[in-house]
N, C-alpha and C positions, 0 to 999 in steps of 0.2 A: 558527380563530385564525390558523394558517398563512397562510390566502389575504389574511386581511384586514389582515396582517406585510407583503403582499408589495401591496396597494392601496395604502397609505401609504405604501410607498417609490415607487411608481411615480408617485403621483398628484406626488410633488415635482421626476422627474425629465425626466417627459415634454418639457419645453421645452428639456434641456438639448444642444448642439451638441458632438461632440468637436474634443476641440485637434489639429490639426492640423499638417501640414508650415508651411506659411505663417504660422502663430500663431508658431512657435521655428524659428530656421532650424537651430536648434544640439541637435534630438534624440540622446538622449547616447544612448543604444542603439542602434546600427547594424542596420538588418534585414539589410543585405547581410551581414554577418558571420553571423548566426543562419543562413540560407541556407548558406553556405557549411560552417560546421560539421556542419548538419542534414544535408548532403547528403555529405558524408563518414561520419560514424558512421552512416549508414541504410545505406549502399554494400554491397553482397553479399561486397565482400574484407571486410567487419569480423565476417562473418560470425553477423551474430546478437549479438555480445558476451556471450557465454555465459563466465561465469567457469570455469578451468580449461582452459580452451583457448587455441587458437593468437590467437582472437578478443581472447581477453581481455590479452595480452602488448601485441597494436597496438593498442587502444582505450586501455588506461594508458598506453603509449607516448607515442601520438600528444598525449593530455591533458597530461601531462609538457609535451611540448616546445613546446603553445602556452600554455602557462603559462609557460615559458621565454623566448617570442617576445613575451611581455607585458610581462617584466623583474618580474614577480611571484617572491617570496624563495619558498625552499622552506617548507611549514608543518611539517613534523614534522624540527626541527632542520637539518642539510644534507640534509634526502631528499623530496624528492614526494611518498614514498610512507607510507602505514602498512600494513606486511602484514597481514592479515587471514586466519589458519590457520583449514583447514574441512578437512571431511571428504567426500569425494565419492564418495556409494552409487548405484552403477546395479542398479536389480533387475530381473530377467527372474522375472516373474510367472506362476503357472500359471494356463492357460489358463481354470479355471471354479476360480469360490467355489462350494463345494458347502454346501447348507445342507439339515441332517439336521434330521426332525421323524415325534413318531408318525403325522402323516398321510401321510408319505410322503416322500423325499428329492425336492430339484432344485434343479437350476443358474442361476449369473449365469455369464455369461462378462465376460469383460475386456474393458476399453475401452469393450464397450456398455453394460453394466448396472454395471459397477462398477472401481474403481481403486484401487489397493491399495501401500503404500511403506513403509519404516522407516525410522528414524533411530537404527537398531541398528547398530554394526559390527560386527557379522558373516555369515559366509560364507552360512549356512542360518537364517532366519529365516520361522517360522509359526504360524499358526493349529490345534489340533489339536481337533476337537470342542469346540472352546470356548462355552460360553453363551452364549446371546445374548439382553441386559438391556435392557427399552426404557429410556432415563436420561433422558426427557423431550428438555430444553434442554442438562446436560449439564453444569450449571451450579451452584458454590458461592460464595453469596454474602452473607456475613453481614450485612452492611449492609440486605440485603432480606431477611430470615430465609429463607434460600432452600438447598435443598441435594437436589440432583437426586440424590445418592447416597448418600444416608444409609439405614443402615438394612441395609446390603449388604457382606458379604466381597467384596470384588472379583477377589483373586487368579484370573487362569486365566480370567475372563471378561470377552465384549464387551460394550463400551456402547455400542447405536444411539442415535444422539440425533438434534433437529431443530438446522436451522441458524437463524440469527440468534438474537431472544431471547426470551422471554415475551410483551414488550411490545407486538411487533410486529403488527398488525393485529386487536389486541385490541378496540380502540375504549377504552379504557383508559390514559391518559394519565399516570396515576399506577404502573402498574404498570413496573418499569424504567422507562425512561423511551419511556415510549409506542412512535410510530412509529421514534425517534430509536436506531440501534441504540448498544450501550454494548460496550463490549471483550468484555464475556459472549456477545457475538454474533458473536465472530470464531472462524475456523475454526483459528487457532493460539493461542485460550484451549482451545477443545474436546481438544486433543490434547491441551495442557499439564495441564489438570485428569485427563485419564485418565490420565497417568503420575502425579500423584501419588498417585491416588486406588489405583495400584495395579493399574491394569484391562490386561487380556495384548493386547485390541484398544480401537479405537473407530471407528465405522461414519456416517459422519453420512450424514442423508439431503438429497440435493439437491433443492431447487427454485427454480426461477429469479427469480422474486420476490422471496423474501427470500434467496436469493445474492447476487440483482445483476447475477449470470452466466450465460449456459447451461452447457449439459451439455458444449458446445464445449471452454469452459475450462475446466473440471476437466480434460477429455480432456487438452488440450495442457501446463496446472501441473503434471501431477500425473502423469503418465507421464516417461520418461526420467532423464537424470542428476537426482538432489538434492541440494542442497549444505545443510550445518549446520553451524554454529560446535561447535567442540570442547569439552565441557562434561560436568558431574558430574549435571545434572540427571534425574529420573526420565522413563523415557519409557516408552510401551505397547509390545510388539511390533512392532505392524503398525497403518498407519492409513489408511480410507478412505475414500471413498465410494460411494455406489450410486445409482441411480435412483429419484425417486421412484416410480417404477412399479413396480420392484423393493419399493421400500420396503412396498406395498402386497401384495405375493406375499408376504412373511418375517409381516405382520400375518393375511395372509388363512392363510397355515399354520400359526397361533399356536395352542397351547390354551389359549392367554387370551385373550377376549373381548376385543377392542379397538374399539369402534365408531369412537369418535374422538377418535384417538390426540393430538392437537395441542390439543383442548379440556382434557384430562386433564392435559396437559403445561403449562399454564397457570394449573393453581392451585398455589397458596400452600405447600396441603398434600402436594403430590404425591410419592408415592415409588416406587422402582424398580419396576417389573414384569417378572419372566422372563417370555418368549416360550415358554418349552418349545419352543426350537430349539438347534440348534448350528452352529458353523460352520467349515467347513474352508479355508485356503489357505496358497499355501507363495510364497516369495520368493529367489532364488539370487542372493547380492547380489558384483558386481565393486565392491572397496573402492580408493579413493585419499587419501590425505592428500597434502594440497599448501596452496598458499598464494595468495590475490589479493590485489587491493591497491584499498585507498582510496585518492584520488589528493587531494594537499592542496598548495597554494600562499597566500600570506599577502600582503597589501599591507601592511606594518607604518604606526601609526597614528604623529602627531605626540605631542601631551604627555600622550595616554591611552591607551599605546599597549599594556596591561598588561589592555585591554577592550577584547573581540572581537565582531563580529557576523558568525555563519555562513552564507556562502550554500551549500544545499545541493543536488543534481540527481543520482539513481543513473545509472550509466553501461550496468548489463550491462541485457539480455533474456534469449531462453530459446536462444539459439545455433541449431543445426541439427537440425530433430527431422520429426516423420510427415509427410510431403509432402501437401499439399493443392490442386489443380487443380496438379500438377506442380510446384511452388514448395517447397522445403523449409527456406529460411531464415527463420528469421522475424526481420525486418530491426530491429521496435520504433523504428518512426520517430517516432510518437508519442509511443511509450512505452518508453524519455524520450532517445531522440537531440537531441529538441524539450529538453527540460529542461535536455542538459549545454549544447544551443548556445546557450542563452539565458545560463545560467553562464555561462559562454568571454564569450560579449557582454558584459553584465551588469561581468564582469573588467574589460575593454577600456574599457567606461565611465570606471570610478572610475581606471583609470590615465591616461584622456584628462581629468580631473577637479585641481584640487588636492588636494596628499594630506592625507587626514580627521585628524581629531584621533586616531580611535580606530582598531584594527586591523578590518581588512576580510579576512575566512576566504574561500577557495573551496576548499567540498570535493564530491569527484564519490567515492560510496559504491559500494561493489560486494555486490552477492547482494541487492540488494530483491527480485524477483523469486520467491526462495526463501525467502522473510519477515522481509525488513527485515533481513538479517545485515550486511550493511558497517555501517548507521548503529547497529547493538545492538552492534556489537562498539566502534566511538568510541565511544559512551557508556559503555561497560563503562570500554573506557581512553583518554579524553577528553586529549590533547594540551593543549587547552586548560581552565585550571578550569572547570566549570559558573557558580560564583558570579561568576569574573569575564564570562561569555558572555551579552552583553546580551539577542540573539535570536539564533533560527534563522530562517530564511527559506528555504522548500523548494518547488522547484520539478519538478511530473510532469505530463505528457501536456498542452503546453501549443499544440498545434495546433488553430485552430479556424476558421470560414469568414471572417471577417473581425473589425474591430473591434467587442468589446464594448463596451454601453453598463454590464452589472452590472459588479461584481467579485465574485463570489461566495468566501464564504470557508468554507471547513469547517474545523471547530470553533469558530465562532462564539460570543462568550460566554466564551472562559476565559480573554482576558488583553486588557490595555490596547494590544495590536498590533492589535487591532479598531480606537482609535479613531487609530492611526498612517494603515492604510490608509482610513479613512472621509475623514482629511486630502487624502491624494497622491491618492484619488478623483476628489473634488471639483472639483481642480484640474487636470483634466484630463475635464470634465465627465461622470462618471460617478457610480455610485452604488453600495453594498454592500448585498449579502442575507446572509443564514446559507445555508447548504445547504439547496438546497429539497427531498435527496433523500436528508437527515440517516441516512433507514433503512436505505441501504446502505455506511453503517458508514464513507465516504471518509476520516474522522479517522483509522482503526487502519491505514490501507491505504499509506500513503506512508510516507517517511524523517522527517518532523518528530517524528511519534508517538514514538521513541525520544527526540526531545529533550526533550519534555516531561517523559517519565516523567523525569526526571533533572532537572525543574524549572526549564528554558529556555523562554521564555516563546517560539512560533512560530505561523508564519504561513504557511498553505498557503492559497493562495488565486488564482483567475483567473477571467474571464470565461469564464462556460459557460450564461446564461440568453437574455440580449434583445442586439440586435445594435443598431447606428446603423443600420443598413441590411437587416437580416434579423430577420423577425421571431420572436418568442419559439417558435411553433408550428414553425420551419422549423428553429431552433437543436435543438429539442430530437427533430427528426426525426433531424436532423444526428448527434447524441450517441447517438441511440437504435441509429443505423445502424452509428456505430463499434464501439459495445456488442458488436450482433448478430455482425458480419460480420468487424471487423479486429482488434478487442482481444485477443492474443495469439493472433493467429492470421498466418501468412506477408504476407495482404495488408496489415497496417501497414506498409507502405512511403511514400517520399516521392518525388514528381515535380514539379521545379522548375517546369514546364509548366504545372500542377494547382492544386497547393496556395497557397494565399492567407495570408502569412506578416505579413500588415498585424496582424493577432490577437495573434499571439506577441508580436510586438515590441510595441504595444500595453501588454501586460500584464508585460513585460519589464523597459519606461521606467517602471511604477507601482513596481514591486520593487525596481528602482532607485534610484527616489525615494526609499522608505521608509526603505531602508538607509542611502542619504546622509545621509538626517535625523538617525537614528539614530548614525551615524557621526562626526557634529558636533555632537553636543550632552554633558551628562552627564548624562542620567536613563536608569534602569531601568524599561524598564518593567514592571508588573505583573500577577501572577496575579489576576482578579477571586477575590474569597471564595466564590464556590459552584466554581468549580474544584476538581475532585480534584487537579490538580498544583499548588494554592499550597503543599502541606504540602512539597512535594518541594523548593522553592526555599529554605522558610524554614529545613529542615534541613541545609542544604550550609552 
């Protein structure tokens, strides 16, 4: 059904030419500026943009002051800024998870086989012989009579689970929703559910298909400093992961027959299985409370100026961490230097523009990286009402080899900003898909995702399919290769030299567009009815 989704769009756009320099001599998005920006926030003095550090002081700075050079008002009253208080736990991990069984005791070690953190403060934080529970998926979900842990005291023991969802390569379409992952398939439901549920760990097991990711990134997430918003909510001990190769050593030691463990994990009826294992590790955590910052500037609107549309781009990365071919910063030029410079432009636009009827937001969020914390914490305490926030509009990792001819949008389907962007498409001869690669979950993965939950109707979306110029087969080598080799790893960096920034801006001038529109008119637009976030707008 998917392919034959994606024949019918093709078969309409094959003829189409894009617009050009010479079509408008008046492209309101500057690529020269996205260049410039990109090439500053990438720069080794920004060091990463790791919130809590020296990084993160000049990366708000620097956004401050050319939101300043915009003549853009401050967004949160006279201040640029919204602090955003966290808590910053460095743990030094013992060197092996040791896992006890009557067949015999042995070892993971760290970083290879397994990764291990908390979002506990305090000093000594571990595992002590604790059990270890296979919990399927991991996952409680009424809506699907579904309950990975029912049935089980939890206290004082692990849940190993699988990552993504049921649905996932089921061949089962109905089940969850098929290949399509759902929030149940993110690895910050899996933790959140074992703190409620009570469990002292939880263990997910990795594999790179239904991650999305290798083992790379886990290594580089999920080692070093962690930041989390300050909060009452329940949490486990200790949270990790391991290999699936590992995973298979903890099943092959079981006294429970496990033949196949992911089949099991798959039906309807499934409940917890102990392992007749346990498992050992400890964590010696250096604690910091401190403060980063959202960074917010406003274009105030003419006679609707009481309704906002947000433009949104996170600012940090993962700062300074394990050196790789001698390199130790990981610079995140893709991810998202590319996203604030397109913000910063995007600004520049609408101030080179007459000013809109309604107010135009630019806000650059800090701690995505460590799961979405700058844009959960605005939505916790939203500056501006939800009900009056017409969209969000969110921009990540928008470098790509040249212009596209898609627009690809993830989350596709849940609000009437689909047929915004199928509009500024058009006219600029292109076309929109849904996510062709809906199963790795891109919806739960960026800053919009908080807006939605909160019943803003948003829009993340860019060319990442078929090129004017490069074909579909060369894009997705293109995508495949960043995945493998740069996505949070040191070489995301940028080289003026290299890099082909016709893409960005490209997809810049569409976002542009949309929000103009939006910006000069008075309609909201809305959540379609199979949305789980209409309920969230119609309650504000």
């Amino acid at each position: 059904m998917k392919n034959l989704l994606f024949l019918l769009f093709l078969v309409l756009i094959f003829n189409c030419k894009p617009k050009t320099d010479s079509d408008d001599n008046n492209l309101e998005v500057n690529q020269a500026t996205i260049g410039k920006h990109l090439e500053r926030l990438a720069a080794n003095e920004f060091m990463g943009r790791m919130p809590f550090t020296a990084g993160d002081v000049k990366t708000v700075t620097y956004l401050k002051d050319e939101f300043e050079k915009l003549g853009l008002k401050p967004g949160n009253g006279n201040s640029y800024f919204q602090d955003v208080p966290m808590i910053e736990i460095t743990g030094s991990v013992s060197d092996k998870m040791i896992i006890s069984g009557s067949k015999g005791d042995f070892n993971l070690s760290y970083f290879d086989d397994f990764t291990a953190l908390t979002t506990k403060a305090e000093e000594d934080v571990s595992l002590d012989n604790s059990e270890l529970v296979f919990a399927g998926y991991g996952i409680v979900a009424p809506e699907y009579g579904w309950n990975d842990y029912e049935g089980i005291d939890w206290k004082g023991k692990t849940a190993v689970v699988l990552v993504n969802d049921p649905g996932f390569k089921s061949g089962d379409s109905t089940l969850f929703k098929g290949d399509a992952m759902t929030y149940y398939g993110r690895w910050t439901y899996k933790y959140e559910e074992a703190g409620r549920q009570g469990a002292a760990g939880i263990i997910i097991i990795h594999e790179t298909i239904p991650a999305a990711y290798g083992w790379n990134v886990i290594q580089s997430s999920n080692t070093g400093s962690q930041l989390n918003l300050i909060g009452n909510a329940p949490v486990t001990d200790i949270q990790g992961w391991i290999t699936h190769e590992s995973a298979n050593k903890l099943f092959a030691a079981s006294t429970t027959e496990i033949d196949d463990y992911k089949k099991l994990a798959r039906n309807k009826g499934f409940k917890p299985i102990p392992l007749g294992l346990k498992v050992s590790v400890k964590i010696k955590n250096t604690i910091k409370r401190d403060v980063s910052k959202n960074v917010i500037a406003i274009l105030p609107g003419t006679d609707l100026k009481d309704e906002y549309i947000i433009y949104s781009a996170h600012w940090d990365h993962l700062g300074i961490g394990k050196p790789i071919d001698n390199d130790s910063i990981y610079n995140g030029a893709n991810d998202n230097a590319s996203g604030v410079a397109c913000l910063l432009s995007i600004a520049e636009a609408f101030k080179n523009n007459k000013q809109p009827k309604r107010s135009v937001v630019f806000l650059a969020v800090t701690a995505e990286e460590q799961g979405l914390l700058g844009s959960a914490y605005y939505s916790e305490h939203p500056i501006y009402a939800p009900q009056k926030t017409i969209a969000n509009i969110n921009m990540d990792g928008l470098l790509n080899p040249g212009k596209m001819r898609d627009f690809t949008i993830t989350g596709y389907g849940h609000s009437e900003m689909d047929e915004y962007a199928k509009t500024e498409a058009e006219k600029l001869g292109r076309y929109i898909i849904p996510d062709p690669e809906a199963e790795k979950g891109y919806f739960f993965r960026s800053d919009h995702f908080n807006f939605a939950k909160i019943g803003i109707p948003a829009l993340y979306a860019k060319g990442s399919y078929e090129g004017f110029d490069i074909s579909i087969d060369s894009i997705k080598k293109f995508n495949d290769y960043y995945r493998a080799h740069n996505y949070h790893q040191p070489s995301d960096e940028y080289d003026p030299k290299t890099t082909d920034l016709s893409g960005a801006q490209f997809d810049a001038q569409l976002l542009f567009n949309v929000g103009y529109t939006l910006a000069n008119e008075d309609y909201f637009p809305k959540w379609y009815n199979t949305s789980e976030f209409k309920s969230a707008r119609e309650n504000k």
